[in-house]
N, C-alpha and C positions, 0 to 999 in steps of 0.2 A: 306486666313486665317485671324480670327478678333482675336486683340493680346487687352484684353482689360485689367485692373490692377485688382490686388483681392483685395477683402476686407480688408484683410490684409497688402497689399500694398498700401491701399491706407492712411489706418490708418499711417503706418510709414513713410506715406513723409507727410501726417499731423502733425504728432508726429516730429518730424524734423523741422518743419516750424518754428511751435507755438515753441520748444526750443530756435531756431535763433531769431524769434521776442522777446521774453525776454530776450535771454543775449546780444544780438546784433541788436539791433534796430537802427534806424536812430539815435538819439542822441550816442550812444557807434560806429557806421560807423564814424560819423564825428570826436568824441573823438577820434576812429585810423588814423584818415587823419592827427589831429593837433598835435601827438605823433609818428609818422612814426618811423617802427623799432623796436617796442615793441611788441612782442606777448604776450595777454594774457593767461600765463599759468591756469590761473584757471578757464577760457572756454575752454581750452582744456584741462583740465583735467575732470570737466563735458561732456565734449563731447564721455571723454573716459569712463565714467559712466554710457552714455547714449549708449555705446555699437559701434560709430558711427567706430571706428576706427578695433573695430572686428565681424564688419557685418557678413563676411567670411570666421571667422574661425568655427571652429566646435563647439559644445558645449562640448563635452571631455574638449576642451583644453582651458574651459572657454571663447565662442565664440558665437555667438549670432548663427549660422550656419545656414544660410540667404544666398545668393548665388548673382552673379554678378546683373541680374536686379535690386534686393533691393538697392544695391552701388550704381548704377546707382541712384537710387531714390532720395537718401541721397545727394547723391556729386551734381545734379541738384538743389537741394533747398542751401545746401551751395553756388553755381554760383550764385544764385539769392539773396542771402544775400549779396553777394561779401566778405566771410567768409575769413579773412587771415589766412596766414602761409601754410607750407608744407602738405597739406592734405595728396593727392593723398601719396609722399612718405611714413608717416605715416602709413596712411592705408597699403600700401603693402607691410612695414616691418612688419608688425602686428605679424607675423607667427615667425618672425624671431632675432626678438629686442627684449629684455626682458624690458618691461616698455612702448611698443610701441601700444599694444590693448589697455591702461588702460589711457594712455594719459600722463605718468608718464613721456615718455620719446620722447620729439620731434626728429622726423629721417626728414633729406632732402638727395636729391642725385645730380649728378652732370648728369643734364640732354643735353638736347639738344644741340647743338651750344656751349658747354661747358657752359653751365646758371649753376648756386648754389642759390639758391631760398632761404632763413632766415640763412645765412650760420652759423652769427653770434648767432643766438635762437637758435640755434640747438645742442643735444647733442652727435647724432652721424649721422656722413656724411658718406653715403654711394657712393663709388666710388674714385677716386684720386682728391683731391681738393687742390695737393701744387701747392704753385704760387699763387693761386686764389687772384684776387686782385678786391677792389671793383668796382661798376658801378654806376651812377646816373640813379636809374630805374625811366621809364618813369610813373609807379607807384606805388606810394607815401605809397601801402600797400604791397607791395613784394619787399623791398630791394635785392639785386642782386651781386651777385660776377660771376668774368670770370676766366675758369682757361684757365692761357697759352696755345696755343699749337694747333693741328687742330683741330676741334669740333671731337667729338666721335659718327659721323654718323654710324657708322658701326661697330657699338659693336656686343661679342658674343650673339648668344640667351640667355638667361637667366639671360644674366649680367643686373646692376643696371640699372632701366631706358628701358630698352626692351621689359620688358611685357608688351605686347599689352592689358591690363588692366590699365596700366597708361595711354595709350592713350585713351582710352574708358571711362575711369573717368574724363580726361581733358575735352572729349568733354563733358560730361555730365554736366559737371559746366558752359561750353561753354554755352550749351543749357541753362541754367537759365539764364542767362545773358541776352540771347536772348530774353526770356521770360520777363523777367523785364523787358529792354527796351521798348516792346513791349506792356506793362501794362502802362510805364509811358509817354509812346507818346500817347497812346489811351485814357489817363486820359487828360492830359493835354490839348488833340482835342476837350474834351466833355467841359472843365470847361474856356476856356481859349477864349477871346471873341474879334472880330476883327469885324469894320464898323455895329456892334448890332447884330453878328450872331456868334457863335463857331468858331472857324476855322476848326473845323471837318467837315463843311459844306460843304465847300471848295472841289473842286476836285482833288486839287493835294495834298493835307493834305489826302482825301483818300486812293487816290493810295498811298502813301508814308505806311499809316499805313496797310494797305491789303497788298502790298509784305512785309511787315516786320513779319504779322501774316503768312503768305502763308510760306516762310523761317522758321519760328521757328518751325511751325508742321511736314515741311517736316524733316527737322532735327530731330524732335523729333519720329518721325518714325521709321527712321533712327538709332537711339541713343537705343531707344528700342530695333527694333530685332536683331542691333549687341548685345546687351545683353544678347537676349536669344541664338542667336547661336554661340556667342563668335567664329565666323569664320573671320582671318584676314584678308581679305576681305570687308565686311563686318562693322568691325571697321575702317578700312581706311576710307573707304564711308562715313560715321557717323563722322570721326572727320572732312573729308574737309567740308560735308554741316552744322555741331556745327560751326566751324570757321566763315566758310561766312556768317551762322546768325547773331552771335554774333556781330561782328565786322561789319558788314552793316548796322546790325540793332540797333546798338547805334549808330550808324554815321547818319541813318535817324531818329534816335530819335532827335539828336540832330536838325538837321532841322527840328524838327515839334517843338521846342521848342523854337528856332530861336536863338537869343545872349542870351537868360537865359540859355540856354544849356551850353555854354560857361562856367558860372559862377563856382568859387570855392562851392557856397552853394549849389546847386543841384549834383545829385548821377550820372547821367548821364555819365557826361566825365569820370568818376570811372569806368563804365563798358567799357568803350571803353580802358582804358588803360591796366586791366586788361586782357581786350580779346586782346591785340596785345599782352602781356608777355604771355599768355597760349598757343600762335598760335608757339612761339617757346620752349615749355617746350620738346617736347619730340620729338627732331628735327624736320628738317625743312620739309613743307608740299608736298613740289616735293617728297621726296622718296615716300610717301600716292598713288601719282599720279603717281610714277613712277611702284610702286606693282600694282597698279590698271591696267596700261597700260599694261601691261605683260602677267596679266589675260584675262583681255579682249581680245587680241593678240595670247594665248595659246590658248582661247577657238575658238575662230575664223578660227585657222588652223585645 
C-alpha cells in the first residue's frame, strides 16, 4: 500500500513551516540558547491561534478536528525547528486543561525517568511533581526538573504520560531533527571545500550522508503508518527507529561538519542534545523493545 500526504496535508506542514521560519528563525533559535529558561509565551500563544495545539479536537469543541497523522505533521516540523517548551504535554491536555488548545495555558507532565520538562513556565503540571528539584539539562532549551523517588515506568494506562500519542508525537519531532540534520550535513558536503573539491566528493562524506538519509526515511515510514494505524506496536517501532535517526544522525552530522560542528554558533549540537532529552521523555527505550519482544515471541508461538 502507497501512504502518500493529501493536498491538504501537505498545505499544513507547509503552513507550519512558514509559521516556525517567522517567529522562530535562526536568529530567535539563538536568541533561546543565550536566554535559556524563558519560554515565549506569545509564540505560543500564536501557535495556539494557529490551531497547532487543538489539531485533535473536534470542531464542536472549538477544535481544528484533524486526526493523529496531521499531529504528526505539525510536531515533525516543530523537531525540525527545534521548537521549545512542553509541546507534546500541551497538545494532549488540549481536551482537558481549560486554556490548553488556545495556548493560553502551558501544561507539562511528569514524564519518563521522572523528567519535568519547563516545570517552572508552566502553569499546570500534570502528575506528582513534589520533591521535584532541578537538573543542569544537557539542553540549554528544555530546563529540567527530577522528581524523587523510582522513575514512573509502569504507570496506569491512561495516567499522565502513557498515551501512546506522546510517544508518537516525540518521535515525530525526533523525526525532524533527523531531517534537519540531514539537510545540514548535505548542505555543508555540497558548499564546504577540502584540497579544491567539496567534501561531498569524498567517499566516506558519502556514505556518512546516505545512511543518515537511508535512517530518516525509514523512520519516516515508520512515524507515518504508526499514525495511521495508531497500533502500539507499531508506535514502538517508530519511536526506536525516530531515536536512532535522530540521535545518529546529528552525531554524523557532526562529522561531516568536523570541529565547526562542535561550535556554540552552529545548530547542530542543538539537535543532538535535544534528541538525547526526547530519547528519555516517555521512558526509557527497553520497555519499546521490550513490547516489541513479546509480540514478536507471541506471534511466533
Amino acid at each position: 500500500m502507497r501512504f502518500q500526504l493529501t493536498e491538504d496535508q501537505r498545505a499544513l506542514r507547509t503552513g507550519v513551516r512558514e509559521l516556525l521560519a517567522r517567529r522562530f528563525g535562526p536568529e530567535r533559535l539563538r536568541a533561546a540558547v543565550e536566554a535559556p529558561g524563558r519560554l515565549q509565551k506569545g509564540l505560543w500563544r500564536e501557535l495556539g491561534e494557529a490551531g497547532f495545539f487543538a489539531l485533535r479536537l473536534p470542531e464542536s469543541e472549538g477544535g481544528v478536528g484533524l486526526g493523529l497523522p496531521e499531529a504528526v505533521l505539525a510536531f515533525e516540523e516543530a523537531g525540525r525547528a527545534l521548537l521549545p517548551g512542553p509541546l507534546v504535554a500541551t497538545h494532549l491536555a488540549a481536551a482537558e486543561v481549560p486554556g490548553a488548545a488556545t495556548g493560553e495555558t502551558v501544561v507539562t507532565d511528569v514524564g519518563g525517568c521522572g523528567l519535568v520538562e519547563w516545570l517552572s513556565a508552566a502553569d499546570v503540571v500534570r502528575g506528582d511533581d513534589a520533591g521535584a528539584v532541578p537538573l543542569r539539562s544537557v539542553d540549554p532549551l528544555t530546563p529540567l526538573h527530577r522528581v524523587p523517588g523510582p522513575p514512573p515506568s509502569r504507570r496506569a494506562a491512561g495516567a499522565p504520560g502513557a498515551d501512546p500519542a506522546a510517544v508518537l508525537l516525540t518521535a515525530a519531532e525526533q523525526l525532524g531533527s533527523a531531517t534537519r540534520a540531514c539537510e545540514l550535513a548535505a548542505q555543508h558536503a555540497r558548499t564546504r571545500e577540502q584540497f579544491g573539491r567539496p567534501i561531498g566528493a569524498f567517499q566516506a562524506v558519502k556514505h556518512l550522508c546516505a545512511e543518515m538519509l537511508v535512517r530518516t526515511e525509514t523512520a519516516r515510514a515508520a512515524v507515518y503508518a504508526a499514525a495511521v494505524t495508531a497500533d502500539p506496536a507499531d508506535i514502538d517501532t517508530a519511536r526506536l527507529l525516530a531515536d536512532d535517526a535522530a540521535v545518529r544522525g546529528a552525531r554524523d552530522c557532526l562529522q561531516v561538519h568536523g570541529g565547526m560542528g562542535f561550535t556554540w554558533e552552529f545548530e547542530v549540537h542543538l539537535h543532538l542534545k535535544r534528541s538525547w532529552v526526547r530519547t528519555h521523555r516517555t521512558n526509557d527505550a527497553t520497555e519499546s523493545e521490550e513490547r516489541l519482544a513479546a509480540e514478536l515471541l507471541a506471534g511466533s508461538a
